[in-house]
C-alpha positions in Angstrom: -2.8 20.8 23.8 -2.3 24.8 22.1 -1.4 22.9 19.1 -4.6 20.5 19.6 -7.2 23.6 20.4 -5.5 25.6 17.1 -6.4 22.0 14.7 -10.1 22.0 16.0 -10.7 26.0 15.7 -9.4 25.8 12.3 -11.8 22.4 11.4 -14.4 24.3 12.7 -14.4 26.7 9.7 -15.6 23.1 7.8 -18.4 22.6 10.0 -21.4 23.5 9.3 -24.1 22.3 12.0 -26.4 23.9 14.6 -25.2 21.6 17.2 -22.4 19.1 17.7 -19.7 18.3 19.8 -16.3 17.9 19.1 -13.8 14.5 20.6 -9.8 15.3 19.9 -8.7 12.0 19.3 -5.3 10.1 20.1 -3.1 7.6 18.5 -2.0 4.4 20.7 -0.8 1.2 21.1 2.0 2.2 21.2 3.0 5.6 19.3 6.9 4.7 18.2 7.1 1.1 18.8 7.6 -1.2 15.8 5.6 -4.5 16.0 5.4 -7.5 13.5 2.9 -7.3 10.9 1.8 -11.1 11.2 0.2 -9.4 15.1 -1.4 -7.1 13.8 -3.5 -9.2 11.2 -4.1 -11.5 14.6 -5.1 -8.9 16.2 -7.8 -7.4 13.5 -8.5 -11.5 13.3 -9.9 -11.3 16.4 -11.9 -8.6 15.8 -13.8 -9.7 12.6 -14.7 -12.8 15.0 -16.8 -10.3 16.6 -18.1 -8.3 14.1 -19.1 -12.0 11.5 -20.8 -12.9 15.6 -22.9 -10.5 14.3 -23.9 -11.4 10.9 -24.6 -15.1 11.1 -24.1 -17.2 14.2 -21.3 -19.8 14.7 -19.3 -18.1 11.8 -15.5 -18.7 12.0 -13.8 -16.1 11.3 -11.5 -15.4 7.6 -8.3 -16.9 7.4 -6.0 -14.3 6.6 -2.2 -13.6 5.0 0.5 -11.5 6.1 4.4 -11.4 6.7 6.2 -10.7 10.3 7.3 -7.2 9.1 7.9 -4.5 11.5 6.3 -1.3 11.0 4.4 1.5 13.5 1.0 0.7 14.7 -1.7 2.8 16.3 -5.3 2.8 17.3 -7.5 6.1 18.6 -9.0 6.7 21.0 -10.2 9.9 23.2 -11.6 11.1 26.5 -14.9 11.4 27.6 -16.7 12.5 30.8 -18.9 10.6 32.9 -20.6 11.5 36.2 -21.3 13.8 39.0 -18.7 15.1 39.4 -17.1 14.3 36.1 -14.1 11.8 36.2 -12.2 11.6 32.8 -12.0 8.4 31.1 -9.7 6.9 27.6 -12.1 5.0 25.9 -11.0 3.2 21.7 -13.3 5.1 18.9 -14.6 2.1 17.3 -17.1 1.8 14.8 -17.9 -1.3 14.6 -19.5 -1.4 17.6 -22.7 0.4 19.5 -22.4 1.2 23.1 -20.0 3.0 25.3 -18.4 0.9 28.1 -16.2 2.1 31.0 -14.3 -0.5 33.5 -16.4 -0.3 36.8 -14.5 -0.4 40.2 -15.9 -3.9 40.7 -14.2 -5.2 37.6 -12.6 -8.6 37.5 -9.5 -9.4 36.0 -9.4 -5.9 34.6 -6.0 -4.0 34.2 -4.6 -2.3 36.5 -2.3 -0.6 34.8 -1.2 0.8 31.1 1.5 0.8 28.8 0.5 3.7 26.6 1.3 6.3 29.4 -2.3 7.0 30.4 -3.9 6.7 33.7 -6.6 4.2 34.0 -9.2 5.0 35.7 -12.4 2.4 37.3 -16.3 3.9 37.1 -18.0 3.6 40.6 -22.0 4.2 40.9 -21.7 4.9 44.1 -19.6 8.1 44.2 -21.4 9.6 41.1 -24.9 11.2 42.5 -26.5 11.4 39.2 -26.1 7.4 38.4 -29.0 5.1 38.5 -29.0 1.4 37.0 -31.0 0.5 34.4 -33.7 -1.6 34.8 -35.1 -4.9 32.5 -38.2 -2.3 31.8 -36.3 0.4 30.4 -36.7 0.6 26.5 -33.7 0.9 25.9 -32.6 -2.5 27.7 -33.3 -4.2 24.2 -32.9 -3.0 20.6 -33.6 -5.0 17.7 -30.7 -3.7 16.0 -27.7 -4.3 18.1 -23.9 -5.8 17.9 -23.6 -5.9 21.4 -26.0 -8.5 23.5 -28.0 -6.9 26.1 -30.0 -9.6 28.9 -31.4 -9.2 32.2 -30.1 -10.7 35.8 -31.9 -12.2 38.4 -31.9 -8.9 40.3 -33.7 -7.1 37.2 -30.8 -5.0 35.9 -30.3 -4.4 32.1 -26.9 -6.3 31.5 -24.7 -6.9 28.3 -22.4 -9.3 27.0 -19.6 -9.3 24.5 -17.3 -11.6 23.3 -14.4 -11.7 20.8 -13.7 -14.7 18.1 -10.8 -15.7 21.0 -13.2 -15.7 23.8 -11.9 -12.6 25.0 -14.8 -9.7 25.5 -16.5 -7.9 28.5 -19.3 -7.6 30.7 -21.5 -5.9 33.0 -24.5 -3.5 33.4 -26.2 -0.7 32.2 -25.8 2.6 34.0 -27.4 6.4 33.3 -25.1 9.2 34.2 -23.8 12.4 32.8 -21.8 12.7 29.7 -19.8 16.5 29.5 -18.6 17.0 25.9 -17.7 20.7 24.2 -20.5 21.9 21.9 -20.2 23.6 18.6 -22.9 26.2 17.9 -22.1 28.0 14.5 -18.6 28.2 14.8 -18.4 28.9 18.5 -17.0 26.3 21.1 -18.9 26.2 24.0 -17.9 23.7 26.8 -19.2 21.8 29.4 -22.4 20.6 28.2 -23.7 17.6 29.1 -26.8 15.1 28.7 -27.9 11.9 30.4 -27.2 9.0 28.1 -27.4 5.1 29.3 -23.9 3.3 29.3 -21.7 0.2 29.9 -20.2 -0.2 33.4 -17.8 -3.5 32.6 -17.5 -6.5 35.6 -15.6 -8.4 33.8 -12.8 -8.7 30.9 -11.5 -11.5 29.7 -8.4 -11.9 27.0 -6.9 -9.3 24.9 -8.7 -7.0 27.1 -6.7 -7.7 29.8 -3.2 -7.1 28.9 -1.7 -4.2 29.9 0.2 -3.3 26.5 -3.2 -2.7 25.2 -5.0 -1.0 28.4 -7.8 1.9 27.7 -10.8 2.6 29.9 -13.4 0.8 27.9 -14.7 1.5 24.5 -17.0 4.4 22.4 -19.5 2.6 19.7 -20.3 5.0 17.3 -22.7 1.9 15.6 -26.3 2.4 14.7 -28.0 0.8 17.3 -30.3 2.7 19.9 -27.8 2.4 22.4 -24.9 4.1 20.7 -24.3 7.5 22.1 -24.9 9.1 18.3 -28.3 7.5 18.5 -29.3 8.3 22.1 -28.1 11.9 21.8 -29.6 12.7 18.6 -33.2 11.0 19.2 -33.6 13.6 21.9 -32.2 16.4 19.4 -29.1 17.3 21.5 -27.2 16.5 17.8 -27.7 16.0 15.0 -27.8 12.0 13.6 -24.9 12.6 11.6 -20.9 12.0 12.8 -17.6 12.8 11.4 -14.1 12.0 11.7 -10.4 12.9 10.4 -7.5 10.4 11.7 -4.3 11.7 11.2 -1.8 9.1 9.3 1.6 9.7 10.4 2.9 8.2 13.5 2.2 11.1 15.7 -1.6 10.4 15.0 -4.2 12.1 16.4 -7.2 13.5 14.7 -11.0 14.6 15.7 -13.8 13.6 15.3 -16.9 15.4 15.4 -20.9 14.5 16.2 -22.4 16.5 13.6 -21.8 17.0 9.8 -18.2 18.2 8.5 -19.0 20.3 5.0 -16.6 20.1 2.6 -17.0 20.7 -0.6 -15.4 17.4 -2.5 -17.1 15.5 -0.5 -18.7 12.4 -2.2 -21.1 10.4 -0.5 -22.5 6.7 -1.2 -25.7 4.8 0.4 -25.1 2.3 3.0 -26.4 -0.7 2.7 -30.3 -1.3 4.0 -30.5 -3.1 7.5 -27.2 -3.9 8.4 -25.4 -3.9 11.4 -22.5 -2.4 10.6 -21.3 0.0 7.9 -21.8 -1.3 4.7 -20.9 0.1 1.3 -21.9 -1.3 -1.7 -18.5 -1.7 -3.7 -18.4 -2.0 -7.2 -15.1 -2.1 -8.9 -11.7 -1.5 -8.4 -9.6 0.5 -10.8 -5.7 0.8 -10.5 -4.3 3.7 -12.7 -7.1 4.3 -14.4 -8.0 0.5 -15.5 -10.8 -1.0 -14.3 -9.6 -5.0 -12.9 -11.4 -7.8 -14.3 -13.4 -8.9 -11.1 -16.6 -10.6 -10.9 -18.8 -7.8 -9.1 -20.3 -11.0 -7.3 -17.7 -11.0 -4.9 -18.9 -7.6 -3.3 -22.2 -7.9 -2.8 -23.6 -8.1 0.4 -25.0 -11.4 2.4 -24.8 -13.2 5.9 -21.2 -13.4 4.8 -20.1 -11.2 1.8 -19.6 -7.3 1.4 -17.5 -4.5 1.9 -17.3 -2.7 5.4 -15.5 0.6 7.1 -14.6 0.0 10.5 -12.2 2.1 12.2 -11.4 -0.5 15.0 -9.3 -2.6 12.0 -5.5 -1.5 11.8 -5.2 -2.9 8.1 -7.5 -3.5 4.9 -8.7 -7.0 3.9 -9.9 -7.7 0.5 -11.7 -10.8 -0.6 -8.9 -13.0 -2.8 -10.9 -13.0 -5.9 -9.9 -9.2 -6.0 -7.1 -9.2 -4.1 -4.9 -11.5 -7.2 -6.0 -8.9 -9.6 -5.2 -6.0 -7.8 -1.7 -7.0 -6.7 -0.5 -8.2 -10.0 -2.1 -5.1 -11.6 0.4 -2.9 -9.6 3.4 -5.1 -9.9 2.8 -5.0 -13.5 3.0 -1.5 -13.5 5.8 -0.7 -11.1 7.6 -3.8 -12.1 10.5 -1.4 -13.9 11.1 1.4 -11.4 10.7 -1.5 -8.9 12.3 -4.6 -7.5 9.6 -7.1 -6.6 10.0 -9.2 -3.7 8.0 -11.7 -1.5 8.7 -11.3 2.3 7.2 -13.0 4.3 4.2 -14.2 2.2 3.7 -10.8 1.5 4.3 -8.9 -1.6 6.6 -6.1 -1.6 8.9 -3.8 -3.0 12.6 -2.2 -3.2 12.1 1.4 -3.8 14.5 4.0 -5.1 12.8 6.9 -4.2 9.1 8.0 -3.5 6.5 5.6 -3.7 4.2 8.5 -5.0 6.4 8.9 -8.1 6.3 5.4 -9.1 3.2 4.0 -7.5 -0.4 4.4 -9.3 -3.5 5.1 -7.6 -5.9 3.3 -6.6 -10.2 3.3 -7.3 -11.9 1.9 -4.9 -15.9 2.6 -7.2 -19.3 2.4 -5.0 -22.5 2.9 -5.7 -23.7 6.8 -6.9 -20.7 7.0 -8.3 -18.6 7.7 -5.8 -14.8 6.6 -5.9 -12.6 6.7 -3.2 -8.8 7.6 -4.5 -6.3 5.6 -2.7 -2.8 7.3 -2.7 0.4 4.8 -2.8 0.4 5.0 1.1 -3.1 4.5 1.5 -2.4 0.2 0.1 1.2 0.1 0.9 2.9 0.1 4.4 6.5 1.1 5.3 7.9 -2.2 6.2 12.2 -1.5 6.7 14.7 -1.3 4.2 16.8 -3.6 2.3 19.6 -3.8 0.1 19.9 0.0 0.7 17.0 0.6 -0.7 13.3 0.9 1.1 10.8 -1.7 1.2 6.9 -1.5 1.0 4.6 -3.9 0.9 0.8 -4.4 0.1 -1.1 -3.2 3.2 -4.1 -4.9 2.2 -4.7 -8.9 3.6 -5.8 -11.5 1.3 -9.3 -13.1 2.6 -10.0 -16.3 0.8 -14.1 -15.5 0.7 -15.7 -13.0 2.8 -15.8 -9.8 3.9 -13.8 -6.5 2.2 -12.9 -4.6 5.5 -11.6 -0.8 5.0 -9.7 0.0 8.0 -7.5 3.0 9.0 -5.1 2.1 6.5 -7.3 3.2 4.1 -9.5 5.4 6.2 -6.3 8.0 7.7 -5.9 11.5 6.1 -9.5 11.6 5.1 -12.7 13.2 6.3 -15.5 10.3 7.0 -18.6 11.5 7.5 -21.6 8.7 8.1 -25.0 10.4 7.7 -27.1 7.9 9.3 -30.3 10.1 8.9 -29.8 9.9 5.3 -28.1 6.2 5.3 -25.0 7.4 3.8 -21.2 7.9 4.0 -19.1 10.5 2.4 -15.8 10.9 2.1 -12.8 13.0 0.5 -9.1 13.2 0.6 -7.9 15.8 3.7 -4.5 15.8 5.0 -3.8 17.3 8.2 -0.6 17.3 8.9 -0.7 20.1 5.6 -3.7 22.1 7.1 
């Protein structure tokens, strides 16, 4: 935790709010354990079934390509506080999603217990003396811009409703409490503040969300809807509309993230696209060493079922095929002599003598305003073993035959993100922390 408190006072010297508060985050599922690639693009399957539940109804979601090859794996999430008193809860960062949702003591077929060596811990109304339910009449009970269904029960409380492509999802009630969180003013930390924000209190899990490999206290949306904390807190002022995060890549993990605006200087920012529900950029072209790709810009713009979006809840990155053929022969083509090219698995990789970053190009990822986002070698390529005596990488990025581009921590990790959703934007720039 010393090491923890010394990363955040030095970030702070980026910041450069009135107000915001400031979530360490933590890597998970599970830290050192290798697992087979092929369940990791299942398991980011899954979730684009939710997130397309959102964009057109009765959409299937992508089929997707990948091999079975080993490699670490991780998801963040952080703690939060909730109640009077205050009980300390793990909860996924996902943003891809709007509300915040903890497992209430009258949860069925909820987890028990946790592989990832945290504590779980159950929400109970009763024994927090600030928490009232949230009626059918509140405003809040309905948005019209929401991923998460909110409906009413025959005893008038506000409920919700969730559901993954698999059938697997959660649901319950709305509750107002207490949220504690350290606030930033200038560059001084000042804990224990807290504000009354409306919540999830989850009755029932079904699927994925039951296993115990995978078991957190519920999950934070950081979407745009008016029940997301970001947009709760910052309609009353308490922040600003603005949030900002930094995942660390290597397999310790860890990161922050931060409600309020990080400044940094090479910082680039883009506009996200107009009434969507999730975060859409507007990509443009790809460029590998310089070159721009032959791709019809077609592909990337945004419909019911097209577009590009950043979403920290997906392990890997999915690109649509008709830039996905391009880009992979475009780097073959260049490495193809320092390189020995291989297909394992369905999946194209490589046997590497040495660094990736001394063979490897990078990587343009153009949006709108100009701004490009400069993929290093390990920002598209994953560690997958070694062969041969020599080490193998492969593409990190998962062919999607039509649909949606999806950016996820494989391409998000050792940056700062900010998304400005008072100015509809997200900006971005290269920041390692395991150097600062």
């Amino acid at each position: 935790m010393r090491a923890l408190s010394q990363l955040i006072l030095g970030f702070l010297a980026l910041l450069s709010v009135v107000y915001c508060a400031v979530i360490p985050l933590e890597r998970a599922f599970p830290l050192n354990k290798r697992v087979e690639l092929s369940q990791l693009v299942a398991r980011d399957q899954l979730r684009h079934s939710r997130i397309l539940q959102g964009l057109l109804v009765g959409v299937v979601d992508f089929s997707v390509q990948g091999s079975s090859d080993p490699f670490l794996v991780g998801l963040y999430f952080t703690k939060v506080k909730l109640g009077s008193p205050p009980r300390e809860f793990n909860v996924q960062i996902d943003t891809g999603s709007d509300i915040l949702w903890v497992t209430c003591s009258s949860c069925i077929d909820c987890p028990q217990s946790s592989e990832l060596g945290i504590q779980l811990s159950l929400f109970d109304t009763a024994s927090s003396s600030s928490a009232r339910l949230v009626s059918c009449s509140d405003p809040l009970c309905f948005s019209e811009f929401q991923t998460t269904a909110t409906q009413c029960s025959q005893t008038n409380q506000c409920s919700y409703s969730f559901k993954y492509g698999d059938e697997s999802g959660t649901s319950g009630y709305y509750v107002s409490d207490m949220l504690y969180f350290d606030a930033v003013f200038g560059q001084s930390l000042i804990a224990n503040s807290s504000a009354l924000i409306v919540f999830g209190c989850s009755t029932y899990q079904s699927g994925d969300l039951t296993t115990t490999g995978k078991a957190v206290d519920g999950i934070f949306g950081f979407g745009q809807g008016d029940l997301s904390v970001i947009s709760q807190l910052s309609s009353r002022g308490i922040t600003p509309r603005v949030f900002s995060h930094c995942l660390k890549g290597d397999g310790s993990g860890g990161g922050i993230m931060v409600l309020g605006e990080i400044m940094e200087p090479s910082i680039v920012y883009s506009p996200l696209v107009p009434s969507q529900p999730h975060y859409n950029l507007m990509l443009q072209s790809i460029a590998v060493n310089g070159q721009l790709l032959q791709i019809d810009p077609a592909v990337f713009v945004t419909s019911s079922n097209r577009g590009t979006i950043v979403d920290s809840g997906t392990t890997l990155a999915y690109l649509v095929q008709e830039a996905y053929d391009p880009f992979v022969s475009a780097i073959t083509a260049i490495v193809s002599s320092s390189v020995t090219p291989i297909i394992s698995k369905e999946n194209q990789c490589y046997l590497v003598p040495t660094s990736v970053n001394e063979i490897f190009p990078t990587v343009s990822l153009n949006f709108a305003a100009d701004a490009s986002m400069v993929l290093k070698p390990e920002d598209y390529l994953i560690l997958s073993g070694f062969y041969d005596g020599a080490t193998m990488w492969c593409i990190g990025f998962q062919k999607v035959p039509g649909g949606i581009t999806i950016l996820g921590d494989l391409v998000l990790k050792d940056k700062i993100f900010v998304y400005d959703l008072a100015r509809q934007r997200i900006g971005w720039a290269n920041y390692d922390l395991r150097t600062s």
